[in-house]
C-alpha positions as CSV (number, residue, x, y, z in Angstrom):
1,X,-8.6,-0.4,9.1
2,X,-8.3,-4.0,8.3
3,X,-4.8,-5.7,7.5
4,X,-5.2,-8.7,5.2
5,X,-2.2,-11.5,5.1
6,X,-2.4,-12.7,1.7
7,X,-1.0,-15.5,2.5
8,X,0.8,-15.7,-1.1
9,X,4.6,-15.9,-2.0
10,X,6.5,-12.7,-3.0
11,X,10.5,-12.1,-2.9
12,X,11.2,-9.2,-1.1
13,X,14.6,-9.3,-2.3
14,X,14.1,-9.8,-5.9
15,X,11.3,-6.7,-5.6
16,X,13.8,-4.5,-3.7
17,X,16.8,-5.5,-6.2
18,X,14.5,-4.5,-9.5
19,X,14.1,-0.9,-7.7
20,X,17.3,-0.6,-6.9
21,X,18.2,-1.2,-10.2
22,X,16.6,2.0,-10.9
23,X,19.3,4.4,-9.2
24,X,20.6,6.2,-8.8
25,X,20.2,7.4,-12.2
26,X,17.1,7.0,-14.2
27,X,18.4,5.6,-17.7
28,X,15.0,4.8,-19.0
29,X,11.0,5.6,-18.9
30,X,10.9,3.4,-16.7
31,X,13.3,3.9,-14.0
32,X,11.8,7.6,-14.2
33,X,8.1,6.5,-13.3
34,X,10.0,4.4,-10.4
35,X,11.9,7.9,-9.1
36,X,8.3,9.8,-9.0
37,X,6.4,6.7,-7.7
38,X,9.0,6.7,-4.8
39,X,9.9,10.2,-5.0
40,X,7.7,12.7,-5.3
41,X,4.7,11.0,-6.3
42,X,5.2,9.3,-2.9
43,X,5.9,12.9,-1.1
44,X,2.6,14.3,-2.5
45,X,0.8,11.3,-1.4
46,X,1.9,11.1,1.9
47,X,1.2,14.9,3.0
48,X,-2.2,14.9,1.4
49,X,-2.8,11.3,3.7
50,X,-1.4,12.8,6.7
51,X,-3.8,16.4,6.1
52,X,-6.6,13.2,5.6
53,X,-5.9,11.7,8.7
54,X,-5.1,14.9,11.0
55,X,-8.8,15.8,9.4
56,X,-10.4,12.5,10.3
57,X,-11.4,11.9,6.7
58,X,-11.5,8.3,5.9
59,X,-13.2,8.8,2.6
60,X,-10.4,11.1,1.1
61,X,-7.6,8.6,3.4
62,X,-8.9,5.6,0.9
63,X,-9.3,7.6,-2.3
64,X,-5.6,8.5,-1.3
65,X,-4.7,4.7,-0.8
66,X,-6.3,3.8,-4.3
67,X,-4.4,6.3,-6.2
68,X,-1.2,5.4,-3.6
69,X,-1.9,1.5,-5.2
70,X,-2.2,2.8,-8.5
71,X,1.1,4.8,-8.9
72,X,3.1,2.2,-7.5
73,X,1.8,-1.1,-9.4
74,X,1.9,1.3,-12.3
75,X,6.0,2.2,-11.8
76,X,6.9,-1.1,-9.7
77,X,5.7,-3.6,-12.4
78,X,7.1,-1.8,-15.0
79,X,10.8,-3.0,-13.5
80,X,9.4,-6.4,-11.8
81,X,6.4,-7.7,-13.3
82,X,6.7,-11.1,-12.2
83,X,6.4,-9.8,-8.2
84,X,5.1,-6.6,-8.6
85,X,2.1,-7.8,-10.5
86,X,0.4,-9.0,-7.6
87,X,-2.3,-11.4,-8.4
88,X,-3.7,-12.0,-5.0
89,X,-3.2,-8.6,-3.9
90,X,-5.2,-7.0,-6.9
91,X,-7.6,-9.4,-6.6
92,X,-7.8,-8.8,-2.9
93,X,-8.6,-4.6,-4.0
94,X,-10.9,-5.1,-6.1
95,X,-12.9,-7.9,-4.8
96,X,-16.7,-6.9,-5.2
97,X,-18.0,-8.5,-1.8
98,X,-15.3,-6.0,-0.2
99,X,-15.5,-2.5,-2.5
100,X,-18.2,-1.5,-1.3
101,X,-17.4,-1.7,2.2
102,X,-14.3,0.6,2.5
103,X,-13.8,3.8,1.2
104,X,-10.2,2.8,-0.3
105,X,-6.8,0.2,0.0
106,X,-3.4,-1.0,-1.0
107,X,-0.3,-3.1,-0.7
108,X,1.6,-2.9,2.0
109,X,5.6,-2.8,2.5
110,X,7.5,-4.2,-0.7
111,X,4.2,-4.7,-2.7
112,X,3.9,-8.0,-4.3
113,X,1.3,-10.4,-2.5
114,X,1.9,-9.7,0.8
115,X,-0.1,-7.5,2.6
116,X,-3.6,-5.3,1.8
117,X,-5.0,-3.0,4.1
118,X,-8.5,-1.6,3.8
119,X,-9.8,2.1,4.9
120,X,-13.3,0.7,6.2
121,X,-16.5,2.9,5.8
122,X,-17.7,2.2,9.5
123,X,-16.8,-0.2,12.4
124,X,-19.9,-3.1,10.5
125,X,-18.0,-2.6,7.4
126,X,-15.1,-3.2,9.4
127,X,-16.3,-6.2,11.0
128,X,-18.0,-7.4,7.5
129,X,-14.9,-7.0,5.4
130,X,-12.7,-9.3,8.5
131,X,-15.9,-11.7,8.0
132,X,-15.9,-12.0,4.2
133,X,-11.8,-11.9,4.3
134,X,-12.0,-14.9,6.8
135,X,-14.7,-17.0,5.2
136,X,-14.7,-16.6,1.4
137,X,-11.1,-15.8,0.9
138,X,-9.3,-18.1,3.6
139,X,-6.7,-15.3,4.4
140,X,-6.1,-13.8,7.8
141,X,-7.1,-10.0,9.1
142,X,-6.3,-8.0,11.4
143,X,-8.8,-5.0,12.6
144,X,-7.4,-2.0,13.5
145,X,-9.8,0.5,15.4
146,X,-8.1,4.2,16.3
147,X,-10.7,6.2,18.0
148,X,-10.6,10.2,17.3
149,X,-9.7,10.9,20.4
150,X,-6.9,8.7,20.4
151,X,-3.5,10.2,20.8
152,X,-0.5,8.6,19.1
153,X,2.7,8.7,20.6
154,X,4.8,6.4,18.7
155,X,4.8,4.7,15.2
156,X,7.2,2.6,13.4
157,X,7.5,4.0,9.8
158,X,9.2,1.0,8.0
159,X,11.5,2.9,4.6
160,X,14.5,1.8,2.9
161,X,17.0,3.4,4.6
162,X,19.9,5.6,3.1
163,X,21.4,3.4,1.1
164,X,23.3,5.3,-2.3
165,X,20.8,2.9,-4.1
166,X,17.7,4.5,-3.2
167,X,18.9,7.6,-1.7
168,X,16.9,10.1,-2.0
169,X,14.2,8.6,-3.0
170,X,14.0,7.6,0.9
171,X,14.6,11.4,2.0
């Protein structure tokens, strides 16, 4: 993996206001593409991510972050197109020096220019892709490296809580 900080604005709070202004009942089109990008859109992408990385398959974990990417500009900028947009970050995605390097990637967190992170292809991609992100787009990476054998005894899993607002989207 590579983290990229896009080192671009976003507001968090005016992102997370624009969802929650889609519950908790879905009164347009809209607000119903936000309840399956964060409902079960979200649910069918995480299991099929988790069977991808339980199976050690980076090529299907990307594909999976794409489409991940996809769904959510797709719903979130629907509600908050002036954060959810994401300039920088889609720029970022789809930069061809970088495509052909990693299998897949996405926002990270709120969305909005934030934070990218990048399925590499192998550990030269990796280092390639921290290189290019470095010295052609002046942002800051972080490679992450998880060996097969590595075991996993912890994670944080940042979510929205249980707030009525997005409850139970965050379920």
């Amino acid at each position: 993996l590579v983290l990229v900080d896009l080192r671009a604005q976003k507001s968090t709070v005016r992102i997370l206001n624009a969802l929650q202004g889609c519950y908790p009942v879905a009164t347009t089109a809209e607000h119903r593409n936000v309840h399956h990008a964060l409902g079960l859109g979200n649910l069918d992408i995480t299991s099929r991510a988790l069977a991808a990385m339980e199976a050690g398959d980076a090529r299907e974990l990307g594909a999976i972050m794409d489409e991940s990417h996809a769904l959510f500009t797709e719903a979130g900028s629907a509600v908050c197109p002036e954060e959810l947009r994401a300039p920088v970050l889609q720029s970022v995605l789809s930069n061809p020096l970088i495509r052909p390097l990693v299998w897949g990637g996405k926002g990270v967190g709120a969305g909005g220019d934030g934070t990218a992170q990048f399925v590499c292809k192998s550990l030269s991609a990796q280092q390639q892709v921290v290189h290019l992100v470095e010295t052609e787009l002046k942002m800051f990476p972080i490679p992450l490296t998880i060996e097969p054998s590595t075991t996993v005894r912890s994670a944080v899993v940042p979510v929205a809580g249980f707030a009525s607002s997005l409850f139970p989207a965050t379920k």
